[in-house]
C-alpha positions in Angstrom: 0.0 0.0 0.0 1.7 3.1 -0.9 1.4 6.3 1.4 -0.2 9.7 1.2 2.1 12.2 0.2 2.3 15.6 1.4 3.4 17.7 -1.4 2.9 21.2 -2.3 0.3 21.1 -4.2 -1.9 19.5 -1.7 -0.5 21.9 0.9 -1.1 25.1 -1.8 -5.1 23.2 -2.2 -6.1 23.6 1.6 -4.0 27.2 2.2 -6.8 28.3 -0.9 -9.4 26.9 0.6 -8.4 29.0 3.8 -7.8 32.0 1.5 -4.3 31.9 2.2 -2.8 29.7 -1.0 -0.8 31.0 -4.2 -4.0 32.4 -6.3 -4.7 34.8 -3.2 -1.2 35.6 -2.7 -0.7 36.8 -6.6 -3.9 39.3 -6.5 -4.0 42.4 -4.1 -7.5 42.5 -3.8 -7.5 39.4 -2.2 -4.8 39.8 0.0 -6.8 42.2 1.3 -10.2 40.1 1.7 -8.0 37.6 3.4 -5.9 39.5 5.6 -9.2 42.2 6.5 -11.1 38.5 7.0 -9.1 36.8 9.0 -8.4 39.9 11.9 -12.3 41.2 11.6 -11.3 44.7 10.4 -12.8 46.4 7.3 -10.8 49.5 6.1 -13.3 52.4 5.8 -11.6 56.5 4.4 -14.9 58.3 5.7 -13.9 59.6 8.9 -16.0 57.5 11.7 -15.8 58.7 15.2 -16.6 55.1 16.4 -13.9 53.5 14.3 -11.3 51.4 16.1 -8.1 53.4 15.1 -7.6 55.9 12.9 -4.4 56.5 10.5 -4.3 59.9 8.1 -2.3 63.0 7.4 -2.3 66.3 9.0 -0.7 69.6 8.5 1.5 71.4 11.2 0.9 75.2 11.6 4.4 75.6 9.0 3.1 73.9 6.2 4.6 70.3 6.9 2.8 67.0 6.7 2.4 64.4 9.8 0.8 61.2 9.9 -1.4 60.1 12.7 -1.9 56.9 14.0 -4.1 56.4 17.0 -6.8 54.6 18.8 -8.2 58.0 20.5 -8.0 61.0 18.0 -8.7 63.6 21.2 -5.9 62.3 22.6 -2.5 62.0 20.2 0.3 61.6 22.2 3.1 63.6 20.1 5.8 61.0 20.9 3.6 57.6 20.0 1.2 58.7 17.7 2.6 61.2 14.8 5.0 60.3 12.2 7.2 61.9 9.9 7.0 59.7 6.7 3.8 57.1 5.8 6.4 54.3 5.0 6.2 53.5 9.2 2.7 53.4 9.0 2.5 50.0 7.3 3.8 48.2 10.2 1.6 50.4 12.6 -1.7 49.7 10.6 -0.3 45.5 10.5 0.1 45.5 14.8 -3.2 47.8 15.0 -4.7 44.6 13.0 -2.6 41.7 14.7 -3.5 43.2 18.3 -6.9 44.8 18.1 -10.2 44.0 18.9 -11.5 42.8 15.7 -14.3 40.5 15.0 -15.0 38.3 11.9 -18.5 38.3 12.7 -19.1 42.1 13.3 -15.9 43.6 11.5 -14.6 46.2 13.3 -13.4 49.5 10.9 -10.4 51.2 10.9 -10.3 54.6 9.3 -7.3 55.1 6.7 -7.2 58.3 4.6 -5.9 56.7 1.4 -6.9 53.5 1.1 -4.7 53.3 -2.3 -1.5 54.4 0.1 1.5 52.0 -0.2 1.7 51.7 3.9 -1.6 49.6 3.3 -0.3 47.5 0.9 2.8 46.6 2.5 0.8 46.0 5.9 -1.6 43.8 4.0 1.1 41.9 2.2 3.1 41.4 5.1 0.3 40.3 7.2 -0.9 38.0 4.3 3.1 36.1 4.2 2.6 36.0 8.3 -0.6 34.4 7.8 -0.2 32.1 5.3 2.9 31.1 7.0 1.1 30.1 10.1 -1.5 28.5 8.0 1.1 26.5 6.1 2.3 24.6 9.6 -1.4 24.3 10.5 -2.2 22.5 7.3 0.9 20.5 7.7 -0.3 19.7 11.0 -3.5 18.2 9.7 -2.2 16.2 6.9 -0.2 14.4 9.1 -2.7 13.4 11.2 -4.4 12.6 9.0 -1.9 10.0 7.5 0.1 11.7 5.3 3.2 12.0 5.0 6.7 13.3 3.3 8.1 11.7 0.7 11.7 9.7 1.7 
């Protein structure tokens, strides 16, 4: 009786079906319903007092630009919440994701000015490879017990 392989096809079959798998991963759109999925979050650029956190641009009284990224707008804390230059946000908007309070049932919103803005791709994408990464020992996991096994 010859054995059940695991190979990477069958491993790239049940990531998709988890929405994790090589079709998701090559189409931004989504990486995004996966990643947004998965934490409960939906990203939302009309300003929403109730949202969860809140990530956008403001001016200083000179003329230069900020960014802002907060759980409480009333209350930014100069030396954790503003930012010089967008390309920190991504990892901001990925821990504000990992760590928060969202639920897959009843998304919870978080309020992005520019939902086109690089730092959200880069937080989705790296949040997708965490995911699917995770995924990929989970469905490992199962195949072995479920008799599978690596080739020798």
């Amino acid at each position: 009786m010859s054995a059940k392989l695991i190979t990477d096809e069958l491993i790239n079959e049940r990531l998709e079906a988890k929405g994790f798998g090589e079709k998701q991963a090559n189409d931004e759109d989504l990486v995004r319903k996966a990643v947004l999925g998965h934490y409960g979050y939906k990203l939302i650029d009309d300003w929403d007092d109730n949202a969860e956190y809140f990530i956008y641009e403001e001016s200083t009284c000179d003329g230069y630009s900020v960014y802002i990224a907060t759980a409480n707008p009333r209350q930014i804390s100069i030396s954790e919440d503003v930012y010089y230059y967008d390309k920190d946000l991504g990892d901001n908007l990925a821990e504000a994701m990992r760590y928060g309070n969202g639920d897959t049932d009843y998304p919870e919103t978080i309020y992005v000015d520019d939902l086109d803005a690089g730092y959200v791709d880069d937080a989705m994408q790296s949040e997708f490879q965490y995911l699917a990464a995770r995924f990929e020992e989970e469905v490992i996991d199962e195949l072995t017990e479920e008799g599978y096994e690596y080739e020798s």
